[in-house]
PDB file of N, CA, C and O in Angstrom:
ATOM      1  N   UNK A   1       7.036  18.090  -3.392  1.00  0.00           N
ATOM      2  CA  UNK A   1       7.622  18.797  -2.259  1.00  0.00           C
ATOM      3  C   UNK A   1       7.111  20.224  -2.165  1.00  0.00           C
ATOM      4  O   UNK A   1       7.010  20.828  -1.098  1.00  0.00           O
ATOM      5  N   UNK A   2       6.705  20.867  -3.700  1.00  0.00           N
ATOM      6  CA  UNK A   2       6.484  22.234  -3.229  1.00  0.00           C
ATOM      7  C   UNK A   2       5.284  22.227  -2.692  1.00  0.00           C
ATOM      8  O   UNK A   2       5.043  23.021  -1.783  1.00  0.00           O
ATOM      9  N   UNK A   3       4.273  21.304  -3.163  1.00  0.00           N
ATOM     10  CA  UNK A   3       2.827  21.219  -2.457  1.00  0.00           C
ATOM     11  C   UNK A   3       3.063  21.290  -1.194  1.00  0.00           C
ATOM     12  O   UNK A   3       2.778  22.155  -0.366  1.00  0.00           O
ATOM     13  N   UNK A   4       3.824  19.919  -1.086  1.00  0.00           N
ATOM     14  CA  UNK A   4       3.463  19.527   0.603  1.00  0.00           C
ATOM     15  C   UNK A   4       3.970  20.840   1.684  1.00  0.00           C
ATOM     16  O   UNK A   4       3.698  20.804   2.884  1.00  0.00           O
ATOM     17  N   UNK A   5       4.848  22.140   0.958  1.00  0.00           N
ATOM     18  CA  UNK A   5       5.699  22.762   1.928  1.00  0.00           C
ATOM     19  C   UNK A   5       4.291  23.969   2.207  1.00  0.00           C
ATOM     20  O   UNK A   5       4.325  24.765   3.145  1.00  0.00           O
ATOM     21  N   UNK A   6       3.349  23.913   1.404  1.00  0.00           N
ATOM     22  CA  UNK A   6       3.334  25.079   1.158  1.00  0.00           C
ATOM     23  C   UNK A   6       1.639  24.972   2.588  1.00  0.00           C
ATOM     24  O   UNK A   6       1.153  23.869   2.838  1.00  0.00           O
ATOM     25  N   UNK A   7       1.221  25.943   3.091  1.00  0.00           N
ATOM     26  CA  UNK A   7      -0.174  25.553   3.807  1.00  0.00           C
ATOM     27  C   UNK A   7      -1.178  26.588   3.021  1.00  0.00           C
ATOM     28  O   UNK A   7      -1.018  27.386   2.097  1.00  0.00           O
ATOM     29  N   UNK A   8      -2.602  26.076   4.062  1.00  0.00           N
ATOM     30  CA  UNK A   8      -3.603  26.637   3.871  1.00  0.00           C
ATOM     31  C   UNK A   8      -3.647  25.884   2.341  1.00  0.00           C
ATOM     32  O   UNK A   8      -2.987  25.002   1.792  1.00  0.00           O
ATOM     33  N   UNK A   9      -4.969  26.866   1.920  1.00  0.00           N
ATOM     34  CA  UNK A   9      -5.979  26.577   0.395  1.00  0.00           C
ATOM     35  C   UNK A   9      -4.928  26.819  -0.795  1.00  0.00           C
ATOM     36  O   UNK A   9      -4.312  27.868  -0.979  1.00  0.00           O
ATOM     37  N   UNK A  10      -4.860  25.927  -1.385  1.00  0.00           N
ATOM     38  CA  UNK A  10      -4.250  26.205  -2.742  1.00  0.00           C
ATOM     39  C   UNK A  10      -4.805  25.495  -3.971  1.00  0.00           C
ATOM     40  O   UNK A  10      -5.283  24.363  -3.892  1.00  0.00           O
ATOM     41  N   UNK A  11      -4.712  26.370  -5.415  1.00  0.00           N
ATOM     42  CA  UNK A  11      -5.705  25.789  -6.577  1.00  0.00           C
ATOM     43  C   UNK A  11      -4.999  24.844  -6.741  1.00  0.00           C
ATOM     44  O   UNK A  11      -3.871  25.284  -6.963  1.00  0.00           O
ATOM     45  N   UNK A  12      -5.000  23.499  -6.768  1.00  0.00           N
ATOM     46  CA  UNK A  12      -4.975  22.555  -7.613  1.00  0.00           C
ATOM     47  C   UNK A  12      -5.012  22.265  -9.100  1.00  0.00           C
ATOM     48  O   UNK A  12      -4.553  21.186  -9.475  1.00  0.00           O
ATOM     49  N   UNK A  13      -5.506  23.110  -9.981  1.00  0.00           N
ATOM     50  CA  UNK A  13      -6.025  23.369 -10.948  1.00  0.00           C
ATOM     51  C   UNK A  13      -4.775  23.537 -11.852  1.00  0.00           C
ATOM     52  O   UNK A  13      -4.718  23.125 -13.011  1.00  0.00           O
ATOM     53  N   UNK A  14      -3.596  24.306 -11.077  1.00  0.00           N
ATOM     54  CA  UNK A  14      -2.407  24.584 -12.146  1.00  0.00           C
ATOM     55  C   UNK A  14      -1.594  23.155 -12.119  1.00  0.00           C
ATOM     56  O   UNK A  14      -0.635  23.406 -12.847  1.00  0.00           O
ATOM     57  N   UNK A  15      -1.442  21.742 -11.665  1.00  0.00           N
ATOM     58  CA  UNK A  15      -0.949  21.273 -11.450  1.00  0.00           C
ATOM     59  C   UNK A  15      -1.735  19.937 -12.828  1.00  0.00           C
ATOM     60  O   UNK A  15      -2.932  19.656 -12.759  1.00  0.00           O
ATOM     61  N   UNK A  16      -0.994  19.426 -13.716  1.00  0.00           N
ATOM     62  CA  UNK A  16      -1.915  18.922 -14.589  1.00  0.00           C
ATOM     63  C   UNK A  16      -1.701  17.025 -14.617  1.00  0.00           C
ATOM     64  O   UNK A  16      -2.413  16.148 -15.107  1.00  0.00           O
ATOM     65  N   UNK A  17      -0.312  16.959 -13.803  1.00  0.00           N
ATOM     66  CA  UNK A  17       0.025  15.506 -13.615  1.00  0.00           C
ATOM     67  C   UNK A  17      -0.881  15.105 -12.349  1.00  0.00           C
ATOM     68  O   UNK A  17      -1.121  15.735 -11.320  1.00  0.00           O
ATOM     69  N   UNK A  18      -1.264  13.945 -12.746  1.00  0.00           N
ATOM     70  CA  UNK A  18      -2.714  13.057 -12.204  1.00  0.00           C
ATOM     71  C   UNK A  18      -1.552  12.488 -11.010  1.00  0.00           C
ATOM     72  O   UNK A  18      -1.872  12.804  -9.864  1.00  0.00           O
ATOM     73  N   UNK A  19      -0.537  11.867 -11.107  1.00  0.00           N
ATOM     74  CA  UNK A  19       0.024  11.137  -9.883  1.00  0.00           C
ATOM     75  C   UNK A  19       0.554  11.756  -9.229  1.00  0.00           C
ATOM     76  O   UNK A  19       1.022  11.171  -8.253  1.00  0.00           O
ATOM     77  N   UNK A  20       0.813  13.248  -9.329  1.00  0.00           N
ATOM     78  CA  UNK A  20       1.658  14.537  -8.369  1.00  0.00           C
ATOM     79  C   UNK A  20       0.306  14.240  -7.399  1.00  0.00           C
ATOM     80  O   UNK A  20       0.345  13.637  -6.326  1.00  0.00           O
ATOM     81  N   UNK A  21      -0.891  14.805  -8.032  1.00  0.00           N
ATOM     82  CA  UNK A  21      -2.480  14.844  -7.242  1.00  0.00           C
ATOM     83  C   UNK A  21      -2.477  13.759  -6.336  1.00  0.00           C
ATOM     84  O   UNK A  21      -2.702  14.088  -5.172  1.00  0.00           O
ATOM     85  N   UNK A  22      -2.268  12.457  -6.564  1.00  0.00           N
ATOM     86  CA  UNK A  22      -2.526  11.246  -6.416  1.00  0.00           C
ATOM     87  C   UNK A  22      -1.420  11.504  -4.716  1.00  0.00           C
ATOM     88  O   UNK A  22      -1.788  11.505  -3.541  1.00  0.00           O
ATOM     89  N   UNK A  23      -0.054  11.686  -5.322  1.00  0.00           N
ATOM     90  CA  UNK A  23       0.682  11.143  -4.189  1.00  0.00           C
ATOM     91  C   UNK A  23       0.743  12.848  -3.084  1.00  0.00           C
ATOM     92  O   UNK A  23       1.528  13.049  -2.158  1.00  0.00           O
ATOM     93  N   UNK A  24      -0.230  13.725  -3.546  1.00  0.00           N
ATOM     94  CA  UNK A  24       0.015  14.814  -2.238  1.00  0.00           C
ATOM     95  C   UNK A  24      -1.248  14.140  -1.215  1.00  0.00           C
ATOM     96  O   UNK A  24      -1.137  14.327  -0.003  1.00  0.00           O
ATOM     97  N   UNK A  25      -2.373  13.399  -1.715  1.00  0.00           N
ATOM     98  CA  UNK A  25      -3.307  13.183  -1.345  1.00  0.00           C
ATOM     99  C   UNK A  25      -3.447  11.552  -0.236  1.00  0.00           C
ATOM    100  O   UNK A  25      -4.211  11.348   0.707  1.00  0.00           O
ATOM    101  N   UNK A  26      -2.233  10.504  -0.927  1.00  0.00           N
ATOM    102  CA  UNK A  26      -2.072   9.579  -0.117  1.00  0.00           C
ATOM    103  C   UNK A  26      -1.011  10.099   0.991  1.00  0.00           C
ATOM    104  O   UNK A  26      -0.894   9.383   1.985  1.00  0.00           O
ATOM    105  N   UNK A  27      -0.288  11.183   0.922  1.00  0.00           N
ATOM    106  CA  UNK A  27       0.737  11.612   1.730  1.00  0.00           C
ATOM    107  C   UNK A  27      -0.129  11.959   2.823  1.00  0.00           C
ATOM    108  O   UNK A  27       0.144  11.713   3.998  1.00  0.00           O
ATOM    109  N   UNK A  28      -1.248  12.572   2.399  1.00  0.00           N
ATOM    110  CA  UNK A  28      -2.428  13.173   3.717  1.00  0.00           C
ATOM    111  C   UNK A  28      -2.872  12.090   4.525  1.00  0.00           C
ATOM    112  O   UNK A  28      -2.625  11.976   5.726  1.00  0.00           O
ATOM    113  N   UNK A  29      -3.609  11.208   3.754  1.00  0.00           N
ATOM    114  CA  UNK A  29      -4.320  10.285   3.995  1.00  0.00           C
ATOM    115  C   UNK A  29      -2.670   9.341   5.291  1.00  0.00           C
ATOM    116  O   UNK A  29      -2.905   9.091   6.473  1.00  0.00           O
ATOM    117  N   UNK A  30      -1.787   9.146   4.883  1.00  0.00           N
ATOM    118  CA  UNK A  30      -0.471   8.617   5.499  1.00  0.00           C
ATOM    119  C   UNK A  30      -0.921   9.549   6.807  1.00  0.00           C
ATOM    120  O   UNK A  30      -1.589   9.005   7.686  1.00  0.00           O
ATOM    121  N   UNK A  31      -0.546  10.989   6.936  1.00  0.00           N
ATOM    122  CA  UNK A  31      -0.452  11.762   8.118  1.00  0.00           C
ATOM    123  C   UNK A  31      -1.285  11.605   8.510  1.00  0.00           C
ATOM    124  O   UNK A  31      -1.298  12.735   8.997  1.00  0.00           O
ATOM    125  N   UNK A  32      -2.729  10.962   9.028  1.00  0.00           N
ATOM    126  CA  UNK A  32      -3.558  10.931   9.553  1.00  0.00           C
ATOM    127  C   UNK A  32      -3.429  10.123  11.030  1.00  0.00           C
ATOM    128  O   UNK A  32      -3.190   8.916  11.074  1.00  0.00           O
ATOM    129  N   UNK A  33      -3.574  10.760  11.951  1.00  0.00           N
ATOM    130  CA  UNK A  33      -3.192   9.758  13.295  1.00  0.00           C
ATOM    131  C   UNK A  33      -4.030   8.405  13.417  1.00  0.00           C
ATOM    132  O   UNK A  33      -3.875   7.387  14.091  1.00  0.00           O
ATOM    133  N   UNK A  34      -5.184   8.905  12.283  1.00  0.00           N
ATOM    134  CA  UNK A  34      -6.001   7.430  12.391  1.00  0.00           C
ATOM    135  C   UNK A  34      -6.611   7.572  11.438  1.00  0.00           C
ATOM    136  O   UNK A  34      -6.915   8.654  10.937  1.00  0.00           O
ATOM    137  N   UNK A  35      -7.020   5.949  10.839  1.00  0.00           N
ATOM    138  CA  UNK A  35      -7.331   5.574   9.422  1.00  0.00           C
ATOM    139  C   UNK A  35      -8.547   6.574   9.466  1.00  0.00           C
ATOM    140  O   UNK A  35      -8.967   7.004  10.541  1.00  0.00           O
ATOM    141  N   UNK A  36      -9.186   6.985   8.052  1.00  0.00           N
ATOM    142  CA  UNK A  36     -10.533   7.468   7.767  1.00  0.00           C
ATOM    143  C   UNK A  36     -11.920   6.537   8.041  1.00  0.00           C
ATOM    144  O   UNK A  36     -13.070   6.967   8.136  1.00  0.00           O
ATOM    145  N   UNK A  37     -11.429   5.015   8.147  1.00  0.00           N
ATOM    146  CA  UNK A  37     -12.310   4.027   8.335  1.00  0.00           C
ATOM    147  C   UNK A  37     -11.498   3.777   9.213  1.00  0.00           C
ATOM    148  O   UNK A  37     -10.292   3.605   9.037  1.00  0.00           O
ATOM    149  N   UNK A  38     -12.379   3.711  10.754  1.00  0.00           N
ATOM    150  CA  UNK A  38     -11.924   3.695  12.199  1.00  0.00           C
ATOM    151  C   UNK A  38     -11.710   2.157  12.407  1.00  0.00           C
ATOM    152  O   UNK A  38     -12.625   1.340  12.304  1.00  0.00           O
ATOM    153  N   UNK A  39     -10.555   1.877  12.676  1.00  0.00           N
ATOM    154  CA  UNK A  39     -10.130   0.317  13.341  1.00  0.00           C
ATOM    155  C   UNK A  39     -11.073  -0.677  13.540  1.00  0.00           C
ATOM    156  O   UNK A  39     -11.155  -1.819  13.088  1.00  0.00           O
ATOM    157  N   UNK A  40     -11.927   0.102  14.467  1.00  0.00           N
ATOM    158  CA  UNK A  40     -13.392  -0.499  15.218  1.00  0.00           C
ATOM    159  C   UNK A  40     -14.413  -1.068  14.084  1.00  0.00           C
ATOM    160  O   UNK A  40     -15.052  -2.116  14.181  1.00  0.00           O
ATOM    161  N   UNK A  41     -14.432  -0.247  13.093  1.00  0.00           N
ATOM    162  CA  UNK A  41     -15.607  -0.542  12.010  1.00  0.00           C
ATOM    163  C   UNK A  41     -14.535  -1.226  10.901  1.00  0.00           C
ATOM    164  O   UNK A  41     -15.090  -1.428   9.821  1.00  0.00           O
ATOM    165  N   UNK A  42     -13.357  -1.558  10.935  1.00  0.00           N
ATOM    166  CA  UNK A  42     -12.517  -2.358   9.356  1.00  0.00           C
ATOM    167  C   UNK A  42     -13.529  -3.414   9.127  1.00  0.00           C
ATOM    168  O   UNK A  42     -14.330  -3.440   8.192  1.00  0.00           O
ATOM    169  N   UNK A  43     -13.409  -4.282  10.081  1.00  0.00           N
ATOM    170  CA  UNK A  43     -14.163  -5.454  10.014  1.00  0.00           C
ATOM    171  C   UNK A  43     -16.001  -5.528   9.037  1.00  0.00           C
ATOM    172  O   UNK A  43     -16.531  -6.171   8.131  1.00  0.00           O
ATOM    173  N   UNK A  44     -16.267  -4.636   9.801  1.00  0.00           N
ATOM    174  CA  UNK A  44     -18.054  -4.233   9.432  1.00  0.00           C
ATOM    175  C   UNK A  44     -17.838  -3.853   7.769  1.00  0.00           C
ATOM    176  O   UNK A  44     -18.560  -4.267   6.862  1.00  0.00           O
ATOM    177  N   UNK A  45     -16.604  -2.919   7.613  1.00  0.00           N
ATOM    178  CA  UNK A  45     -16.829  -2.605   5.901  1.00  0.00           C
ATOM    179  C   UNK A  45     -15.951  -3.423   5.207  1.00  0.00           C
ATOM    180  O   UNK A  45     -16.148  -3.470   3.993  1.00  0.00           O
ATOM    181  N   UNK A  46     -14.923  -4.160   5.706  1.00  0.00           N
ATOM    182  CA  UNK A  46     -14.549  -5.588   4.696  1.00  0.00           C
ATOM    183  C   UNK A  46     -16.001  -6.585   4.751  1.00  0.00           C
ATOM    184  O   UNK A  46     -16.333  -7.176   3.723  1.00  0.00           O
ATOM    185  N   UNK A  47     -16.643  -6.691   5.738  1.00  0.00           N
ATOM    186  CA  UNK A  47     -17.720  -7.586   5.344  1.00  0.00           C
ATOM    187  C   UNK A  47     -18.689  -6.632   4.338  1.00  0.00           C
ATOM    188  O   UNK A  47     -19.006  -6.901   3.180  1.00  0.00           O
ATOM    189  N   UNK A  48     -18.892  -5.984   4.765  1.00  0.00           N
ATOM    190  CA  UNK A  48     -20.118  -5.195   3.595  1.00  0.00           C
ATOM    191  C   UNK A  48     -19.485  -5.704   2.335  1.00  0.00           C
ATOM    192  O   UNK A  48     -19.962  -6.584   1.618  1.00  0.00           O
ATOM    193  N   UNK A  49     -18.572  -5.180   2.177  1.00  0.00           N
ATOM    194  CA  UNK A  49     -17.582  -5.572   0.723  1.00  0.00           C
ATOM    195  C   UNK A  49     -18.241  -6.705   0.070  1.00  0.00           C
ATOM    196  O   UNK A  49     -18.739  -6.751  -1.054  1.00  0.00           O
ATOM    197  N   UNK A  50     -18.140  -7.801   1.158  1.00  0.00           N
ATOM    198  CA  UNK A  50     -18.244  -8.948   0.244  1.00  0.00           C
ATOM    199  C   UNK A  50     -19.621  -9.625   0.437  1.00  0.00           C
ATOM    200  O   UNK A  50     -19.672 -10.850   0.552  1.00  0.00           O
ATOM    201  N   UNK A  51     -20.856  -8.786   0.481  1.00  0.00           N
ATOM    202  CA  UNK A  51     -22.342  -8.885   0.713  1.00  0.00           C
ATOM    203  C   UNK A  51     -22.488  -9.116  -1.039  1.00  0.00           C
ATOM    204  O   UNK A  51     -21.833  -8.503  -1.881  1.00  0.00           O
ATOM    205  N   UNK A  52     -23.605 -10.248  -1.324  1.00  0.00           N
ATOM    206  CA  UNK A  52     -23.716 -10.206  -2.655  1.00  0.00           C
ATOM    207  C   UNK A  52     -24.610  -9.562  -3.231  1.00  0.00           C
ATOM    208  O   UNK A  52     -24.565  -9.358  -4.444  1.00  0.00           O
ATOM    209  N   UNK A  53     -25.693  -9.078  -2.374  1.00  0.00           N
ATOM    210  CA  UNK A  53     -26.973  -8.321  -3.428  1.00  0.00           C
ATOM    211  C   UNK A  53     -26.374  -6.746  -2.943  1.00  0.00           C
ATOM    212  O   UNK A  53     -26.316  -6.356  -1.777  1.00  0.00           O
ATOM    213  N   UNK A  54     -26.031  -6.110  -3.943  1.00  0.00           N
ATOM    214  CA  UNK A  54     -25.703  -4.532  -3.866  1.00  0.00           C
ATOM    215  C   UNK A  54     -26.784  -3.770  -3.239  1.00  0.00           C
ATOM    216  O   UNK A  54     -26.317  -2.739  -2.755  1.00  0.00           O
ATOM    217  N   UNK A  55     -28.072  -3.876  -3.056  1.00  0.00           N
ATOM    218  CA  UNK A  55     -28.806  -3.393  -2.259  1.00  0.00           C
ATOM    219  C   UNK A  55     -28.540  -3.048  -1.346  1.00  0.00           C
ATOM    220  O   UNK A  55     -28.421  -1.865  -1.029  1.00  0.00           O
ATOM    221  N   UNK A  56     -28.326  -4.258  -0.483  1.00  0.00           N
ATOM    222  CA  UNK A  56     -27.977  -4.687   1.200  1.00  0.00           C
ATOM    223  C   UNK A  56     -26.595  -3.857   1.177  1.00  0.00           C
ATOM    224  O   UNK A  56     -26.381  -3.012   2.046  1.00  0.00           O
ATOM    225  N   UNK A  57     -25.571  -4.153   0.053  1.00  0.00           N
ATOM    226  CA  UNK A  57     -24.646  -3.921   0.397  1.00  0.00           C
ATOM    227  C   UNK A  57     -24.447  -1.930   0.190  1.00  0.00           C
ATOM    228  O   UNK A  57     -23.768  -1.294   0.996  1.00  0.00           O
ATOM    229  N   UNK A  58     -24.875  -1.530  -0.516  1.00  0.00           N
ATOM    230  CA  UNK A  58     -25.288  -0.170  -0.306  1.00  0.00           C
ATOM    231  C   UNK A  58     -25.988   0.408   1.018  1.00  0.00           C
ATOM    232  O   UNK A  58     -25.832   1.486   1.592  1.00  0.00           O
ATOM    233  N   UNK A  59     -26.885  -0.783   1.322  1.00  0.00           N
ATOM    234  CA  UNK A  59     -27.633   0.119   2.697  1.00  0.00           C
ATOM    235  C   UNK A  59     -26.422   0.282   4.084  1.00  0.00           C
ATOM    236  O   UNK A  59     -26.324   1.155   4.946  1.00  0.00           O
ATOM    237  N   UNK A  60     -25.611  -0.968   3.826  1.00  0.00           N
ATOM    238  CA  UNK A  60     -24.583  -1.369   4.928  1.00  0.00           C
ATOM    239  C   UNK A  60     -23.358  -0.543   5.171  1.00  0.00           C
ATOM    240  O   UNK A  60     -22.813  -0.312   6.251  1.00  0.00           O
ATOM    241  N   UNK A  61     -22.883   0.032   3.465  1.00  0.00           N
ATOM    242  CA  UNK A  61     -22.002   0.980   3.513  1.00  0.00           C
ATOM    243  C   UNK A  61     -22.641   2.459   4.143  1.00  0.00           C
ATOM    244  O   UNK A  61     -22.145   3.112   5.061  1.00  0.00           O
ATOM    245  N   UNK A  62     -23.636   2.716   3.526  1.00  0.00           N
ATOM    246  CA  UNK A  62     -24.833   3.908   3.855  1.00  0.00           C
ATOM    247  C   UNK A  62     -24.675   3.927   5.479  1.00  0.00           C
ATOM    248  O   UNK A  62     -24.143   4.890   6.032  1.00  0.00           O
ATOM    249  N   UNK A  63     -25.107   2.943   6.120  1.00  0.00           N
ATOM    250  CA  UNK A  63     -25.128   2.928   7.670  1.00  0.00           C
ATOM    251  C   UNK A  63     -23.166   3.035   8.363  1.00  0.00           C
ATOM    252  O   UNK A  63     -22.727   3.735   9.275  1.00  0.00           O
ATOM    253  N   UNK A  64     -22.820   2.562   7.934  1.00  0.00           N
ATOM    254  CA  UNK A  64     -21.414   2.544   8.898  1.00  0.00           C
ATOM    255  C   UNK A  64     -21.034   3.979   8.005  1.00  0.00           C
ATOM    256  O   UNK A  64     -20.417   4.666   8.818  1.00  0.00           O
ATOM    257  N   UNK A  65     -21.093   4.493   7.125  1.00  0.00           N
ATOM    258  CA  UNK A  65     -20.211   5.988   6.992  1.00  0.00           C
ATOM    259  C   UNK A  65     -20.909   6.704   8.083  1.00  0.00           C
ATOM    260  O   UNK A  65     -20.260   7.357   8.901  1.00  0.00           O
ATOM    261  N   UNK A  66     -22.327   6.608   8.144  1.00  0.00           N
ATOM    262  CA  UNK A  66     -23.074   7.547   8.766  1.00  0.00           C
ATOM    263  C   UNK A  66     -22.798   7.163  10.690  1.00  0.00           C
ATOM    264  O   UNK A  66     -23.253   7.842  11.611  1.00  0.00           O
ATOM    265  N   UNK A  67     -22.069   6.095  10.804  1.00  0.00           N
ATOM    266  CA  UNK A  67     -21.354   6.192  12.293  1.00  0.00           C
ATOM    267  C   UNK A  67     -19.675   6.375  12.450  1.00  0.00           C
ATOM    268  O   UNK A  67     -18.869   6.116  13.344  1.00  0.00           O
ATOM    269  N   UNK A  68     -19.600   6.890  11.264  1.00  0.00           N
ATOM    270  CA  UNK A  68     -17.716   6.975  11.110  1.00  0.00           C
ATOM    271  C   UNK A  68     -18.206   8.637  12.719  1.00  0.00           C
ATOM    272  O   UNK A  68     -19.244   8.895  13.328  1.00  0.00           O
ATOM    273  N   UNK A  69     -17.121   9.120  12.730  1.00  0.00           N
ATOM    274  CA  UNK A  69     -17.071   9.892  13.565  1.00  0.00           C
ATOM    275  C   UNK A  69     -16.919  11.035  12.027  1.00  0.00           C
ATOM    276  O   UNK A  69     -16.593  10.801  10.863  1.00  0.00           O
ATOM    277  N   UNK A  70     -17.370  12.395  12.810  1.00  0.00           N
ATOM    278  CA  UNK A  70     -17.705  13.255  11.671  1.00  0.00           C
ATOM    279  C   UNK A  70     -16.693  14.201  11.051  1.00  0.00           C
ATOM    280  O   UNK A  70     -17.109  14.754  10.032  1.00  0.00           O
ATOM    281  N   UNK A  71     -15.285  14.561  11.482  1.00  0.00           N
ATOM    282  CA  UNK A  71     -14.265  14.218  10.558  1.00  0.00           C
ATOM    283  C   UNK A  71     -13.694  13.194   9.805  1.00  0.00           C
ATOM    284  O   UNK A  71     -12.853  13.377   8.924  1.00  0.00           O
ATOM    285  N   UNK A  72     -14.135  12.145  10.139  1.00  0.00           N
ATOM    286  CA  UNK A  72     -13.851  11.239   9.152  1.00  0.00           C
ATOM    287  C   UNK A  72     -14.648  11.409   7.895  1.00  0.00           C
ATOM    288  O   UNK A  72     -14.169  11.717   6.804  1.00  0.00           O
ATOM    289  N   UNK A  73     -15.896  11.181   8.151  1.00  0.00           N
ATOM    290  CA  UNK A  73     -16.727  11.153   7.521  1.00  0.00           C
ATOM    291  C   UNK A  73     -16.769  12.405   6.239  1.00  0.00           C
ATOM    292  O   UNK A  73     -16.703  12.159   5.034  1.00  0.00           O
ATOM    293  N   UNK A  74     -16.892  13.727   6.840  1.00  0.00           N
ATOM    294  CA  UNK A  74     -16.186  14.568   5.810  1.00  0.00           C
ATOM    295  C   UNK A  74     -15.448  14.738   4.960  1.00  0.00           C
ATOM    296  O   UNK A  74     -15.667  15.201   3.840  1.00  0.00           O
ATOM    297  N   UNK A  75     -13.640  14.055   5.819  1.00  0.00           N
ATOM    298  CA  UNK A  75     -12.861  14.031   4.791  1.00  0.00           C
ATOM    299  C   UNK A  75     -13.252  13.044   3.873  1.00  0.00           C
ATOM    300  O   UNK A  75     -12.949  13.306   2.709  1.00  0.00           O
ATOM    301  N   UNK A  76     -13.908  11.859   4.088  1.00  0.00           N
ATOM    302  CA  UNK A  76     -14.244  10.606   2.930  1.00  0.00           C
ATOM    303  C   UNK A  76     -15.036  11.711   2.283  1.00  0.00           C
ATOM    304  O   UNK A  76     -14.552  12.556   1.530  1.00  0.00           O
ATOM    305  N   UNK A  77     -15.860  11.656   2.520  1.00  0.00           N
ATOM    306  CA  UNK A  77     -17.237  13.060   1.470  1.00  0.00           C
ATOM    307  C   UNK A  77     -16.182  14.133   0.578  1.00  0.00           C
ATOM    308  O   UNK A  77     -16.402  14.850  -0.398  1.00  0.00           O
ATOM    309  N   UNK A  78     -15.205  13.936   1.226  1.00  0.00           N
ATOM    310  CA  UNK A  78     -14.368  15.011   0.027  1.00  0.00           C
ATOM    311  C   UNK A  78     -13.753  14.482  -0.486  1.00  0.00           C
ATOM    312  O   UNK A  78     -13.475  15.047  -1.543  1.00  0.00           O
ATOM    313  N   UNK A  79     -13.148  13.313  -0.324  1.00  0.00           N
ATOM    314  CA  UNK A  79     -12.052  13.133  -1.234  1.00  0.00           C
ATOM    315  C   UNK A  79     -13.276  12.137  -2.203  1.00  0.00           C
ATOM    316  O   UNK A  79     -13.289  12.505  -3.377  1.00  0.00           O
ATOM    317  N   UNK A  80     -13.905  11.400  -2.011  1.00  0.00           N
ATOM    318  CA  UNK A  80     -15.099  10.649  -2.868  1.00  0.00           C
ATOM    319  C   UNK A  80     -15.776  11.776  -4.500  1.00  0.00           C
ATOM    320  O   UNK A  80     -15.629  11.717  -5.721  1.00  0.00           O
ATOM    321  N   UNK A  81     -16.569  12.744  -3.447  1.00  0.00           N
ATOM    322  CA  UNK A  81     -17.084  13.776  -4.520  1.00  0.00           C
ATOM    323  C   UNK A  81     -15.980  14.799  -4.947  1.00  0.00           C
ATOM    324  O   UNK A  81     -16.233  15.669  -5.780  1.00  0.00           O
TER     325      UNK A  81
END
């Protein structure tokens, strides 16, 4: 609760429980008016999913992030790295 009250940039760093991190971060991911993986593309990356040569299936994920729309795409790039 004190996370979620508080805005703007804050260190993370003083906070040392892994599931406090965990649940301020699905709370975000919740507030989002729309998924990070757009409705339109679910389909395209449950199939990539289940592509069997990781190649293909790397190039396939590679291509649909790179048409997510570019807040999406960011926030995935951040919460990933």
């Amino acid at each position: 609760r004190i996370l979620k009250s508080r805005t703007g940039l804050f260190d993370l760093s003083h906070y040392n429980d892994i599931h406090l991190i965990c649940g301020v971060v699905k709370d975000f991911l919740r507030s989002l008016s729309e998924s990070l993986l757009t409705d339109a593309q679910w389909k395209s990356f449950a199939s990539a999913v289940d592509e069997e040569f990781d190649s293909i299936k790397h190039q396939k994920f590679d291509s649909l992030i790179h048409q997510l729309p570019k807040p999406n795409r960011d926030t995935l790039a951040f919460i990933i790295l």
